[in-house]
Each structure stands twice: as structure tokens, then as C-alpha cells.
C-alpha positions in Angstrom: 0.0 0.0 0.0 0.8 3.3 -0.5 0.1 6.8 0.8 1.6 9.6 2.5 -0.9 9.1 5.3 0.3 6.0 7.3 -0.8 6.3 11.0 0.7 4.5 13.5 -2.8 2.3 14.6 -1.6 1.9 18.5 -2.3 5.9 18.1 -5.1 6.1 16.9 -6.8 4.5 19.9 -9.7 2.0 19.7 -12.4 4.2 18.3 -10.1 5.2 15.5 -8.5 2.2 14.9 -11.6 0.5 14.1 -13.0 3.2 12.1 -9.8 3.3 9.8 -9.9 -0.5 9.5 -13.4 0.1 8.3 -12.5 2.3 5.5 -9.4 1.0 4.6 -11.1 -2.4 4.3 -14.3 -1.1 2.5 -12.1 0.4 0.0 -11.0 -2.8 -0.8 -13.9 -4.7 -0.9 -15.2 -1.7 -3.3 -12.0 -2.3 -5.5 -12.7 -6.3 -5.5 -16.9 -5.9 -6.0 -16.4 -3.3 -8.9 -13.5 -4.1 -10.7 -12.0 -7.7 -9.6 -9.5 -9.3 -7.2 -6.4 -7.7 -9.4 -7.8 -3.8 -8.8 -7.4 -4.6 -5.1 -3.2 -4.1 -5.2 -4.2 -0.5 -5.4 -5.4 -0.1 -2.1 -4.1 3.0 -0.5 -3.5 5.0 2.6 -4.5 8.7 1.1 -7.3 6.6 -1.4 -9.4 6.0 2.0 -9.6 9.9 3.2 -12.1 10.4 0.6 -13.8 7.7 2.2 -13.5 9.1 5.4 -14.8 12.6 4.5 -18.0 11.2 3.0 -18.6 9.5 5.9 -17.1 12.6 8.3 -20.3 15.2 6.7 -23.1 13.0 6.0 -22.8 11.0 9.5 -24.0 7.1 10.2 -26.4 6.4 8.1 -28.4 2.7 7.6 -26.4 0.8 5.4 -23.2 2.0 6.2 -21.4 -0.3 7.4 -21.5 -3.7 6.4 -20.2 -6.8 7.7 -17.4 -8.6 5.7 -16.1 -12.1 5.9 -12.5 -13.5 7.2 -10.0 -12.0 5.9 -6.0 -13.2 6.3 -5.1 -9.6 6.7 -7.7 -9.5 9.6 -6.3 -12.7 11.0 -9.2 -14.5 9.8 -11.8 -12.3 11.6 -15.2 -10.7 10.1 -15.1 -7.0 10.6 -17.6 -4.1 9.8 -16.0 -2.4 6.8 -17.2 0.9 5.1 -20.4 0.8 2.4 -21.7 2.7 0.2 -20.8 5.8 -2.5 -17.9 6.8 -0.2 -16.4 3.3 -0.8 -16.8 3.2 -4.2 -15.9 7.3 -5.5 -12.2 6.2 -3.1 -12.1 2.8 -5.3 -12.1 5.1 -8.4 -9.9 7.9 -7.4 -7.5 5.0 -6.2 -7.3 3.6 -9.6 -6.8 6.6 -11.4 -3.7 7.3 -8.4 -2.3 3.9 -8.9 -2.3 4.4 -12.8 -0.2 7.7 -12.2 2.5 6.2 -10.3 2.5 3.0 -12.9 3.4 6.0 -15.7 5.3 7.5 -13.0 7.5 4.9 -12.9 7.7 4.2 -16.2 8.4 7.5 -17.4 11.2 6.9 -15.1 12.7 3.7 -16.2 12.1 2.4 -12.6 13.9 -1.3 -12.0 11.5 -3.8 -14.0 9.8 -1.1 -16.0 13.1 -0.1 -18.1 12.7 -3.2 -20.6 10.3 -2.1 -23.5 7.8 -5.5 -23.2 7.1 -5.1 -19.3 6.6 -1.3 -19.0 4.5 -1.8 -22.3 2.7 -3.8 -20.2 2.4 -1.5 -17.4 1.1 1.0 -19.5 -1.5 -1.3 -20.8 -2.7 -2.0 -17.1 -2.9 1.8 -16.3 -4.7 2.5 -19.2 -7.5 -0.1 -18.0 -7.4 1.3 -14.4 -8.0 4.9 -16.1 -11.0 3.4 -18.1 -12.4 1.4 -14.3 -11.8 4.5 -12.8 -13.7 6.3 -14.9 -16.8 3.6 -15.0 -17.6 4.0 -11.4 -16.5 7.8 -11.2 -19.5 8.6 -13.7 -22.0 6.1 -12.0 -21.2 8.3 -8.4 -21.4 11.8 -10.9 -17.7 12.4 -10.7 -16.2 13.0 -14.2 -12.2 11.4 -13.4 -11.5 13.1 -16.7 -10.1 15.9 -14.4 -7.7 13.2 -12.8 -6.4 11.5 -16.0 -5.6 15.3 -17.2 -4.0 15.9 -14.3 -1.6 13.3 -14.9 -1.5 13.7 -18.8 -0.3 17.5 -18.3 2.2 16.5 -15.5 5.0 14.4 -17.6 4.5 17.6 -20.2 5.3 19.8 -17.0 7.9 18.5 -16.0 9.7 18.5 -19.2 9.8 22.2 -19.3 10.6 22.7 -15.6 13.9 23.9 -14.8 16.0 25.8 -12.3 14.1 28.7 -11.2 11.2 27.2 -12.1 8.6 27.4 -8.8 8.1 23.9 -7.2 4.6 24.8 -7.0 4.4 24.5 -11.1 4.9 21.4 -10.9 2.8 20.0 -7.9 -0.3 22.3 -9.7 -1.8 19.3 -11.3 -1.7 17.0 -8.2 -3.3 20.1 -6.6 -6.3 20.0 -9.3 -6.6 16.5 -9.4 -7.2 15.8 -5.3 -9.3 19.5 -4.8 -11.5 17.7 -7.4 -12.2 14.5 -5.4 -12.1 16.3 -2.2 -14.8 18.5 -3.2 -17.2 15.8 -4.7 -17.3 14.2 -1.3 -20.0 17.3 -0.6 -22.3 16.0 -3.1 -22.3 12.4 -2.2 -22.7 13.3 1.7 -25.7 15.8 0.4 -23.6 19.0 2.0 -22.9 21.2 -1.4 -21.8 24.2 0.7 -18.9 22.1 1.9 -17.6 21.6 -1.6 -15.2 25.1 -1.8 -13.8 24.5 1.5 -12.9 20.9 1.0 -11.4 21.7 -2.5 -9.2 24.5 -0.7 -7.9 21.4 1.9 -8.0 18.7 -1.2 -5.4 21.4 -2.9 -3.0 21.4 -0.3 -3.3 17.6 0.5 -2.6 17.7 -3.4 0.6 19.7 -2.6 2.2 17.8 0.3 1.9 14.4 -1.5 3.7 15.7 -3.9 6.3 17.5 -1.9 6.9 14.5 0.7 6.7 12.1 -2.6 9.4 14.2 -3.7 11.6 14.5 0.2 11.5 10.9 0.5 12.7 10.1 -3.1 15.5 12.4 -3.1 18.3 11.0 -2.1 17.2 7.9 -4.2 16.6 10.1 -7.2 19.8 11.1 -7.3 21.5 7.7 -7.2 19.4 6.4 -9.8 19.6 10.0 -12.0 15.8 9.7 -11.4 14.0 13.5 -12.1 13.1 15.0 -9.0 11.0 18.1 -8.5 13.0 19.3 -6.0 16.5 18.5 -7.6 14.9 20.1 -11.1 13.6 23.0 -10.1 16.7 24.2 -7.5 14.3 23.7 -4.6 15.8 23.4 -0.9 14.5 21.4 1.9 14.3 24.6 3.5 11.7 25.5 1.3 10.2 22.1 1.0 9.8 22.3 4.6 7.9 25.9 4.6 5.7 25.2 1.7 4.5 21.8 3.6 3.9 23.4 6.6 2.2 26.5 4.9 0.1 23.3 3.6 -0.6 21.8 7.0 -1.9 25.6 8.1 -3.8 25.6 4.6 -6.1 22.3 5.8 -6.7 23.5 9.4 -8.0 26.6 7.8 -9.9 24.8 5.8 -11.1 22.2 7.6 -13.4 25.3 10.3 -15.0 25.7 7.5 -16.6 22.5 6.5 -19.8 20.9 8.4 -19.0 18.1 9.6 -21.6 15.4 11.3 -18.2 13.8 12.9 -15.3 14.9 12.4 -13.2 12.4 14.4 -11.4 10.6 12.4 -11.3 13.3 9.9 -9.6 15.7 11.9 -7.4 12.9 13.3 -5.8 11.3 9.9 -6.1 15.3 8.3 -4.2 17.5 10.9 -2.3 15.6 13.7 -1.1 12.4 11.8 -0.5 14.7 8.5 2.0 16.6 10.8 3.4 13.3 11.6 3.6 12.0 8.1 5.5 15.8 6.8 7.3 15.3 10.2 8.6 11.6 9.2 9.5 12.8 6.1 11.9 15.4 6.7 13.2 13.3 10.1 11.7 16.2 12.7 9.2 15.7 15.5 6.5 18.0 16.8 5.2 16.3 19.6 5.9 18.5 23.0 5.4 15.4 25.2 8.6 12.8 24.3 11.5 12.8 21.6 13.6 15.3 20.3 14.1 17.0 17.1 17.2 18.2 15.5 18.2 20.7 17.4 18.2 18.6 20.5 14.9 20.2 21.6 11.9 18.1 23.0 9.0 17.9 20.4 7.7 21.0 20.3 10.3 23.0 21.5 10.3 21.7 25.6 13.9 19.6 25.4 16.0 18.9 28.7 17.2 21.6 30.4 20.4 23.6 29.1 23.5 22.5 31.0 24.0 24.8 34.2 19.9 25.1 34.5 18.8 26.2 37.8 14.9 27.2 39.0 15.3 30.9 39.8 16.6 32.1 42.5 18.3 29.4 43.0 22.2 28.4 41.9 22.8 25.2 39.3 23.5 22.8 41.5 23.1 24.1 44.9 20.3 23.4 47.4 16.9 23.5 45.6 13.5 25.1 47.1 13.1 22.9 49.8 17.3 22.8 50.6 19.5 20.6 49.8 18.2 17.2 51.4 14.6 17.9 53.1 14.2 14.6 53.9 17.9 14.4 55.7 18.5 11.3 53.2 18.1 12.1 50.0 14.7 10.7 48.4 12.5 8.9 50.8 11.5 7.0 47.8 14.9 5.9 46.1 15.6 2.2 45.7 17.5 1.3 49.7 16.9 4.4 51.1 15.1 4.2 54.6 11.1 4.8 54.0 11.3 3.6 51.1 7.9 2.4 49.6 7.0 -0.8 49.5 8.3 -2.3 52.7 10.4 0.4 54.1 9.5 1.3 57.8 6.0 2.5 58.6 4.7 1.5 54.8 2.2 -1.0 54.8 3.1 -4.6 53.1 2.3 -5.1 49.6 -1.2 -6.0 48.1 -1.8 -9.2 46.6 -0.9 -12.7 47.7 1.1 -13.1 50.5 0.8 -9.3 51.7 -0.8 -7.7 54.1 -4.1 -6.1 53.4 -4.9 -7.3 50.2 -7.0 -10.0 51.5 -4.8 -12.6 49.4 -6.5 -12.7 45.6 -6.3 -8.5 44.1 -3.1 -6.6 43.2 -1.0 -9.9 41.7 -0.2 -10.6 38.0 -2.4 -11.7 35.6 -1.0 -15.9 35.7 0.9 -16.0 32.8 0.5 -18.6 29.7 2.5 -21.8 30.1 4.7 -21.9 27.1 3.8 -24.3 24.2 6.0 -27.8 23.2 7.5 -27.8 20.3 5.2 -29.3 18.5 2.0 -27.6 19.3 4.1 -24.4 18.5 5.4 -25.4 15.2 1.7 -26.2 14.4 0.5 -22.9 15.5 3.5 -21.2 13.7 2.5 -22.7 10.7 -1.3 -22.0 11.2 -0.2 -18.4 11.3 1.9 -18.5 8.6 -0.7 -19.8 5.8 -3.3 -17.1 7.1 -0.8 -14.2 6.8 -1.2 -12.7 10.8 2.3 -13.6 11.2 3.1 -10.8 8.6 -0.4 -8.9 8.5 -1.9 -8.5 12.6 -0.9 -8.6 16.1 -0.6 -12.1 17.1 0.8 -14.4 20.7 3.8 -15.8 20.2 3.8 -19.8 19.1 6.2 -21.1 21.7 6.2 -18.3 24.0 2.0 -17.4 23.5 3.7 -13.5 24.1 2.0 -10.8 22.2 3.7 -10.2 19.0 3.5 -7.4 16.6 2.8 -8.1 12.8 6.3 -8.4 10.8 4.5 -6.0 8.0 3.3 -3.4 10.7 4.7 -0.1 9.8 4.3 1.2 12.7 6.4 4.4 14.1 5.9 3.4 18.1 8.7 5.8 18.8 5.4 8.5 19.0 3.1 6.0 20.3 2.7 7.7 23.4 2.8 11.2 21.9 -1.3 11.2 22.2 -1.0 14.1 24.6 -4.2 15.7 24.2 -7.4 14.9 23.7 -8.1 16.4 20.2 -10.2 13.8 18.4 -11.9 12.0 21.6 -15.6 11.9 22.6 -14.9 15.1 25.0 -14.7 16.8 21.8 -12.2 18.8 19.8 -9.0 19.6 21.5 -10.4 19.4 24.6 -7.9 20.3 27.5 -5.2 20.2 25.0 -2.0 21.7 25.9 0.5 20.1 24.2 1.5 22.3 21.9 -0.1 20.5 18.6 -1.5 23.9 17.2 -4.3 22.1 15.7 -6.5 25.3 15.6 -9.1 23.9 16.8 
């Protein structure tokens, strides 16, 4: 899969976890139930927002969801999964995305696709997704015409760009092409008034997929003597850096504006893990809560304290507010050090079995799973295997039955707990949130 919006799914929490799975997997299903098993490769991260934004103005509605059978990338579960016209109109922009980067590639004599028969090929299979596309684009009263232009005119664009030549030339068509599908979520969720507004944030997504598309393949570019939009046109990551952001500020903008039924998940995969994704891409952080960025602050500017850092009034490294050892021993709650909780003097005993007041059952450790033999594991291991949740979900370990994370899990848990306020949750947007996330809400 592909996309520029890959969210970690331990942060998205369990609401939006489940929601995303729904989409993402609807999306599929659409892809298989319209155009066959081969359309569903095309499944994609940024594919599903248009999904997602249907869904985020027109609210649940009967009929929505839809339950879908085992699936190995489920780990052989049934899951609700998105249905209806959001499904689909993401199926057809998805094609008509996948068929770009197929020419994409091609145009650049990428690996496989340099040999004349298999990027002939190629092009043959991009021209069919273009025609799909386009089939279930005009039954939902979108007109992809406005995609496949968008990527006719870009090859001719970026033949005549140059040094000097704006950046912003040459993202203009990617611009058109997602404002386009952005907007025609209005229609579908029967909010026309929304349509300006979301084509304003569809623009600017438009702009940072190229832009990150092009931060990510730069160095790679290079090596290969790939064209680059960056590279071409003189651009610096500087630059790259303040037209993304200018981006991110574009959406929020955008975003007040639109009516939203919910806009959970929206908001969530749109302004906090789209700052993540441009944050990824250029190797920064923004979080204010753990991490630190390239200039050895913490996310979001609160790093350790510079060397020689003292409260004030107060001199680095002398006695602190309370002097220098209140408790006459240093902390009462270090590791050995007399008080010390549990079991120092005057603490009461531990909880749980064997202590005092826990009445012998509460406190302890969940009893953990005896390990399996050899055998039983190599059966399970193999179980997992053939059904794909050794590479595709979290599963327990086969010998040791310890929770395991999927091999294929792209998962960025280095921000897992950077969830520091509660933007998206049921208390509503950005609600107590102090983090530092500038999420304009």
C-alpha cells in the first residue's frame, strides 16, 4: 500500500483504529466488488480519506457499514467495513492514483519497467485502471476526466521545468486533481456548501503528497539520476519544509470551515497524523510530550534543560526550594533508602498474595500462559503462517504465547505515546489540549 498518510494504529486508539480498518477495508472490498481481485493491489492510505470525509459530513447512516467475511489480513476475523458511495468514488480515485505512479514509474525507467515489453505492459494496465476508474467515477457523478488530465499535463510539465522554475508549477496538477475529489465528497454526503472549502484542503493535500513524494525520493533520485521536483527545479529542503507546513496551516484553515456530522477521524488522519507524516519525512518531531528533534529540543520545543539550568533564584546545582536534602536522606523513595515504599519502615506490606491487606486474591499478575511444546508451536506457527497474521496483525507468540507485533506493521511506536491531548476523543475537539499540537481547533 501506499500513501503519505500512514498512522501509526496503536495511536489512533480504539475508536479510530476501528473506524480506519473500516474504510481501509471497505475500500477494498469496493475495488474487488467493482472491478475484480487484481484492482485490489491498489489499495491505499490517502485513497481511503475520501472515504472518510464522506462518511465525516453525511454522519452514520443505515447501510453504512456492512459486515465482511474473514479475511488473512484481519487474522481471519469478520469486521464491519465501510459501504456505500464513499467506498466506491475512493475505489475510483484510487485507480486513477495507482495508474499515475504505474506511468510515474515508467516515465522513469524504474527497475522492471526499463525493458520495453514489461513497461508496455504497465502502461496497458494503467490505461484499464483509467477506463475502471472512470466507469464507477460517472455512475457516483464524478467526471475522473479531471484526474487523468492531471496526470497527462504532468510528464508535459515537468519537461519544461527547470531551475528557477517554482516547485509549486509542478505539484499544480496533483493540486487540481485531489481538490477535485475532495470536493465531490460534498455531493455524495448531500452537503454542497462544503464543496469550496474541502477543495481548498484537497489542494493542499494535493501539494504535500507531492512534496513528501518528492523528500522521500531524493536522495534515491539522485542515485538512480531519477528527475526530481526538488532537484529540477533548484528547490531546498528549506523551502520544501515551509511550503509543507504552509500546507498543513492551509487544511486546518480549511477544515473550520466544512460541516461536519463527525469529524473524528477526519480531523485525526487530516491535521495531527499529517503533521506526523511531513514530520517523518523530513526526520523532525513535533510532539511537545517525548523525543527530540534536530536541534536537540523536545517535540515541540520543551527539550531537557540547558546544561548549568537552575529554578530561579536558586544556583545550578546548589540546594533546591526545599534545601538541599529535606528529607535528611536524600529521596524517601529511592531504591535502599530508609522509608522507602513498598516495605520500608511505617509502609504498609504489599497488596496481593502473600501481603498484608490485600486480603490474598487482588493486586498480583495476571497468571501467565504456560509456554507451548515444540510441536503444538510449530503447528500454530504454521497456522499463522498460511493465514498471513504472522506478517499482516498482532498475534501471541507460538512457543512463548507472548503478544507479538505483525512483521509487515509499519508502525512508528517511537510516538506511540505522543497522544498528549485529547483532540479527536468523545470530550470533543482539542479538549484540555495543551500540548503544543497547534491544531486550531
Amino acid at each position: 500500500m501506499f500513501g503519505i498518510v500512514r498512522p501509526c494504529t496503536h495511536r489512533l486508539g480504539e475508536r479510530f483504529k476501528a473506524e480506519w480498518m473500516a474504510h481501509l477495508c471497505g475500500l477494498c472490498l469496493a475495488l474487488r466488488g467493482d472491478h475484480g481481485q487484481f484492482a485490489r493491489i491498489v489499495t491505499n492510505y490517502d485513497g481511503l480519506l475520501v472515504s472518510v470525509l464522506t462518511e465525516a459530513q453525511s454522519g452514520p447512516a443505515p447501510g453504512a457499514r456492512r459486515t465482511a467475511g474473514p479475511c488473512p489480513l484481519r487474522g481471519m476475523r469478520t469486521a464491519p467495513v465501510a459501504n456505500g458511495e464513499g467506498a466506491r468514488l475512493a475505489a475510483a480515485v484510487s485507480l486513477v492514483l495507482a495508474s499515475a505512479k504505474v506511468r510515474d514509474h515508467v516515465a522513469d525507467r524504474d527497475g522492471l519497467l526499463a525493458r520495453a515489453p514489461i513497461a508496455a505492459a504497465a502502461r496497458k494496465v494503467a490505461r484499464g485502471w483509467d477506463r475502471a476508474g472512470a466507469r464507477t467515477g460517472a455512475s457516483l457523478g464524478f467526471d475522473t476526466a479531471v484526474l487523468v488530465d492531471a496526470v497527462d499535463r504532468q510528464a508535459g510539465i515537468e519537461t519544461l521545468a527547470g531551475l528557477g522554475t517554482p516547485v509549486l508549477v509542478v505539484t499544480e496538477p496533483t493540486e487540481t486533481a485531489t481538490a477535485a475529489a475532495f470536493a465531490h465528497t460534498a455531493q455524495l454526503a448531500g452537503r454542497p456548501g462544503n464543496a469550496p472549502a474541502l477543495a481548498e484542503a484537497g489542494r493542499y493535500f494535493g501539494r504535500l503528497a507531492h512534496l513528501l513524494d518528492a523528500v522521500e525520493d531524493r536522495s534515491a533520485d539522485a542515485a538512480a539520476g531519477a528527475w526530481n521536483p526538488l532537484t529540477a527545479t533548484g528547490t531546498s529542503l528549506t523551502e520544501a519544509r515551509r511550503l509543507c507546513d504552509d500546507a498543513l496551516h492551509g487544511i486546518r484553515l480549511a477544515l473550520r470551515e466544512v460541516e461536519f456530522a463527525d469529524a473524528g477521524l477526519a480531523h485525526r488522519l487530516l491535521v495531527h497524523e499529517l503533521r506526523t507524516s511531513v514530520d517523518r519525512a523530513f526526520g523532525t518531531s513535533s510532539c511537545g510530550h517525548v523525543g527530540t528533534n534536530a536541534a536537540g529540543q523536545g517535540q515541540g520545543g520543551y527539550g531537557p534543560p540547558p546544561q548549568g539550568y537552575a529554578p530561579q533564584g536558586y544556583a545550578p546545582g546548589g540546594p533546591g526550594p526545599y534545601g538541599s536534602a529535606p528529607y535528611g536522606g536524600g529521596n524517601p523513595y529511592a531504591p535502599g533508602a530508609p522509608g522507602h515504599a513498598p516495605g520500608g519502615p511505617g509502609m504498609p506490606p504489599p497488596m496481593g498474595p502473600g501481603g498484608g491487606g490485600g486480603g490474598g486474591g487482588g493486586g498480583g499478575l495476571p497468571p501467565q500462559k504456560p509456554r507451548r511444546g515444540l510441536l503444538a508451536g510449530c503447528a500454530v506457527a504454521l497456522g499463522l503462517f498460511c493465514t498471513c497474521q504472522l506478517c499482516c496483525t498482532d498475534h501471541e507468540g507460538p512457543w512463548s504465547r507472548k503478544k507479538r507485533d505483525a512483521w509487515c506493521d509499519d508502525c512508528d511506536c517511537s510516538n506511540c505515546n505522543c497522544d498528549c491531548c485529547n483532540c479527536c476523543g468523545d470530550g470533543g475537539c482539542c479538549d484540555g489540549c495543551d500540548c503544543g499540537c497547534d491544531c486550531g481547533c
